[in-house]
N, C-alpha and C positions, 0 to 999 in steps of 0.2 A: 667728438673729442678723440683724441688718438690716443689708443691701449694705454702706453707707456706712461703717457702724462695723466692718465685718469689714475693708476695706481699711484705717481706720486702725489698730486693731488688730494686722496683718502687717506696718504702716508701722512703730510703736513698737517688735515683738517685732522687726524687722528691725535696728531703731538701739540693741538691746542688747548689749550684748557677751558673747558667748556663747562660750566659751572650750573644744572640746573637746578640746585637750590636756588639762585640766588634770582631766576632769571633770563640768564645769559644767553642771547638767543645763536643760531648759528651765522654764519655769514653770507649774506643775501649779495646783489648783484649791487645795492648801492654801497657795499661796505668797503672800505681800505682793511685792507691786513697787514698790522707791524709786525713785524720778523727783523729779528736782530742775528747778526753774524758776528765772528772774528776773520781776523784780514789771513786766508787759507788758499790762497790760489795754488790751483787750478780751479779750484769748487768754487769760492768766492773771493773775488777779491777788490776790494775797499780802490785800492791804490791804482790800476788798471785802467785809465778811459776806453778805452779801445776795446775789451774783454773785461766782464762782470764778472763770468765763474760759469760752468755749468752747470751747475747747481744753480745759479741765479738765474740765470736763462730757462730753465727747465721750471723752476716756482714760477715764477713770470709768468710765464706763456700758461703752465697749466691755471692758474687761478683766474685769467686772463680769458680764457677759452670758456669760463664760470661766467664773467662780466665783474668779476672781482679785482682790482686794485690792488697793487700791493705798495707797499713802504717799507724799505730796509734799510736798517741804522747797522755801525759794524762799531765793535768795543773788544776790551778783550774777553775770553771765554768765561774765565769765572766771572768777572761782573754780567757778559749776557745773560750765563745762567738763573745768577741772583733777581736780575730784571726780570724773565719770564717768569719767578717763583714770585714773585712783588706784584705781579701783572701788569708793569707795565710794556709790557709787549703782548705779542698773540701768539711767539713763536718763537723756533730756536734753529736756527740754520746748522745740519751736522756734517 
């Protein structure tokens, strides 16, 4: 895995919430990871075919380079927030 993408990679699995009371285990190679954004291009952007964001591109690839999956939903910022504190997502795209 290349330097770059392995720090963000630890950055993202860092900003998940990982609950070991309850459980929660970490994210293996059969797992999808939801991560939620707001529509922020250049970094992400929702609206775009053509260009994701580089920030999308870069989660992508690093979780990818893991055998991990990802899924990204876009909303706006304070409801994504609310959603990652409610759990239902994995993640918060900044």
């Amino acid at each position: 895995m290349h330097r770059g993408n392995f720090f963000i990679l630890m950055w993202i699995l860092g900003s998940i919430p990982m609950q070991a009371q309850t459980g929660a285990a970490l994210p293996t190679s059969s797992t999808t990871v939801q991560l939620v954004a707001n529509e922020w291009c250049p970094q992400h952007c929702e609206k775009n075919h053509e260009h994701k964001g580089y920030i999308i591109e870069i989660v992508v690839a690093a979780f990818a380079a893991e055998g991990i999956t990802t899924q990204i939903s876009y909303m706006p910022w304070l409801r994504a927030m609310h959603e990652v504190k409610k759990g239902n997502f994995d993640g918060l795209l900044t």
